[in-house]
C-alpha positions in Angstrom: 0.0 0.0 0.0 1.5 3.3 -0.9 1.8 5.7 1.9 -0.5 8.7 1.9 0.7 11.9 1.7 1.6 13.0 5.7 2.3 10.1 7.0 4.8 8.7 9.3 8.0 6.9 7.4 10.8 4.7 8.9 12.6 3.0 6.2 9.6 3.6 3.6 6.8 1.5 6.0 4.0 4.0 6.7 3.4 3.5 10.6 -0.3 4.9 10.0 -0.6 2.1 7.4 1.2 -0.8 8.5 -0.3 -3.7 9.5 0.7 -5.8 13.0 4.1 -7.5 11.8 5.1 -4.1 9.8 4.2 -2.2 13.2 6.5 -4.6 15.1 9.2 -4.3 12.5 8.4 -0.4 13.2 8.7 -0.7 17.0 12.3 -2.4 17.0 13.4 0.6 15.4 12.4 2.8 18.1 13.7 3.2 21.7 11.8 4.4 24.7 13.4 6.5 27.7 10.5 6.7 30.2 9.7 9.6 32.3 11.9 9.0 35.2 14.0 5.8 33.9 11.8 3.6 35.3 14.1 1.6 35.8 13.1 -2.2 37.9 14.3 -1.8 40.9 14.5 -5.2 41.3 16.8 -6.1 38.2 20.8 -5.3 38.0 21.6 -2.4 35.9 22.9 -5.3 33.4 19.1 -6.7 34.0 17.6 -3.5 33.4 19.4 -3.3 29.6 19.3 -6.3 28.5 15.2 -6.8 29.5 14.1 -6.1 25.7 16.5 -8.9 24.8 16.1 -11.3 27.2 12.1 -10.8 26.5 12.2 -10.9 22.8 15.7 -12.9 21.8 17.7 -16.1 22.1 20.3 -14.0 23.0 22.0 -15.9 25.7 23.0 -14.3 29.2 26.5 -14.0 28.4 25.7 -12.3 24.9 23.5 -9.9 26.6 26.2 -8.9 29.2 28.6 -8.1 26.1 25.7 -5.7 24.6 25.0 -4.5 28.1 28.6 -3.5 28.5 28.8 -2.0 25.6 26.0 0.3 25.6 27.3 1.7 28.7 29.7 2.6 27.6 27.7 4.4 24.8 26.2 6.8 27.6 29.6 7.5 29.3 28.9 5.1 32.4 31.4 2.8 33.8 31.0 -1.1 32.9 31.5 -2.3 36.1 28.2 -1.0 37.2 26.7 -4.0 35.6 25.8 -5.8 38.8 24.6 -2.7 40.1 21.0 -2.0 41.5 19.4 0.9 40.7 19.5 2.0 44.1 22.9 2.2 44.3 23.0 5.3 41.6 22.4 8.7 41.7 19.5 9.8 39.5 21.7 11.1 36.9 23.5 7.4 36.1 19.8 6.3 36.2 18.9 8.1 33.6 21.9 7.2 31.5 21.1 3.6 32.4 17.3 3.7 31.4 18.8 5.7 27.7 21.4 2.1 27.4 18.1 0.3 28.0 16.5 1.9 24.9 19.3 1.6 22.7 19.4 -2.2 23.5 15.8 -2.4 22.6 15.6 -3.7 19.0 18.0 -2.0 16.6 16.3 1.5 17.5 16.9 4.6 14.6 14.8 6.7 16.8 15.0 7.0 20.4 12.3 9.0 21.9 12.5 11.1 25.3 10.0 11.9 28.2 11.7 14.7 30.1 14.9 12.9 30.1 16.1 15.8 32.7 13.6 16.2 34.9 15.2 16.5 38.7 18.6 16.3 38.1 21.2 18.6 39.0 23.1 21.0 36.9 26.0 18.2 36.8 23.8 15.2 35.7 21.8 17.3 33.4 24.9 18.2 31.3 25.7 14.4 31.1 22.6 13.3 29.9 22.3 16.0 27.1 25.7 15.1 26.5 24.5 11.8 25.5 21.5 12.8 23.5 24.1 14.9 21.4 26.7 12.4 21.0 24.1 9.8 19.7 22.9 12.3 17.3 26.2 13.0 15.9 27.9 10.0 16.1 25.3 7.0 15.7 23.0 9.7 13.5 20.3 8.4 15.8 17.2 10.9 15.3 15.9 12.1 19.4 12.5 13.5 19.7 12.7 14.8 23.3 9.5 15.8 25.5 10.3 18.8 28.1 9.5 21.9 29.7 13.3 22.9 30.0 14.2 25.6 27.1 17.5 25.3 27.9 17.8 21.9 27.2 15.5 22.0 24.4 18.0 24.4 23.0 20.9 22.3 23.6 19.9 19.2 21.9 17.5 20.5 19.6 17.4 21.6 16.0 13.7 21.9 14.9 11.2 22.6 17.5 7.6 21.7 18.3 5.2 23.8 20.6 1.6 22.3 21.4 -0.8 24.0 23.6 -4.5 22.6 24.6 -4.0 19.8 22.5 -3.3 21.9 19.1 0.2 22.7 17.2 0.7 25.9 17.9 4.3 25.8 16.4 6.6 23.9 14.3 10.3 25.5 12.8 13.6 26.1 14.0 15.4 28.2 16.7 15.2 31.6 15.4 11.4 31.2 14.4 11.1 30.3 17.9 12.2 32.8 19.5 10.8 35.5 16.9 7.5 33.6 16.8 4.9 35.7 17.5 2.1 33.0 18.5 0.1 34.4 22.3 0.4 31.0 24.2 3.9 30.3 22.8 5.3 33.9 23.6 3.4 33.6 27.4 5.8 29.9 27.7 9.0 31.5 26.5 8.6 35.1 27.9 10.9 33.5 31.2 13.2 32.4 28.5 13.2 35.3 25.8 16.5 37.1 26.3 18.4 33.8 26.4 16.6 32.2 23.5 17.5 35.4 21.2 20.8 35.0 22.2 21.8 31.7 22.0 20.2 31.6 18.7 22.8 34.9 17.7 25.7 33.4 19.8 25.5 29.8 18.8 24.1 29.6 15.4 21.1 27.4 15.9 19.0 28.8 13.3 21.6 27.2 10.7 21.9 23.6 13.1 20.6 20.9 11.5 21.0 17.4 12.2 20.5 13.8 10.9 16.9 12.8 10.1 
């Protein structure tokens, strides 16, 4: 079935279109980081990664533990941690723990963000965008990223989306942002306004553009 005009693409499949094995296909390509991590707290961090695999492979323990391993050390975090509980980590190595978790999920393109930086402190916030970047520019991984934190939005982002009462109020990049001239988006960034028009002038973010 061709794919109507508007719709959703990974690798040509139309997700609006697609029927159940297309839509698994789909869902392998995408990772989840949940609001929070989510991690189980009653799984090792090695537990926590490899829980897409171990559900949905033969992979055998020790294979996962290799993958484990090595997706830690795709978000900066020491390997050792791997017979770690969750418990034992500050909310920032959560977090990067709960992003390894996604990218062992499938063979994920897209990795997809629910306030990845909510709670954390200055420190941890700077490693987990840190990550979101380096994915981005290294792996060419595509984020979308949920949040109320411009800042961060700003960071990571290059094309920016703005709903209000369950409408799009806007859709463009940086310097439309922060030029845009929208009631309920203005009232959101008005906090925000002298550092938005600055970064954008400082930094160049109306010319960023990144990996789709």
């Amino acid at each position: 079935m061709r794919p109507d005009k508007g719709d959703i693409l990974i690798d040509g499949e139309s997700v609006v279109n697609a029927t159940p094995d297309q839509l698994n296909g789909i869902r392998q390509q995408i990772g989840m980081v949940f609001q929070d991590g989510a991690l189980f707290d009653s799984l090792t961090v090695g537990e926590n990664i490899g829980y897409w695999l171990f559900e949905n492979s033969k992979a055998t323990r020790d294979e996962v533990e290799v993958i484990a391993r090595e997706k830690l050390g795709l978000v900066g975090l020491d390997q050792d941690l791997i017979d770690s509980m969750p418990d034992e980590l500050s909310l920032g190595m959560q977090r990067r723990v709960a992003i390894a978790r996604a990218l062992a999920s499938g063979k994920p393109k897209i990795i997809l963000y629910d306030e990845p930086t909510t709670g954390l402190d200055p420190n941890s916030l700077e490693l987990v965008t840190d990550v979101i970047l380096r994915l981005r520019e290294e792996l060419g991984m595509t984020s979308i990223v949920v949040t109320h934190q411009l800042p961060d939005a700003l960071k990571v982002g290059t094309d920016y989306l703005f709903l209000y009462d369950r409408t799009v109020h806007f859709e463009g990049r940086a310097r439309d942002l922060a030029l845009s001239e929208d009631k309920d988006l203005a009232h959101f960034l008005d906090p925000f306004k002298k550092s938005l028009v600055s970064a954008v002038e400082n930094f160049g973010l109306a010319e960023r553009t990144a990996p789709r």
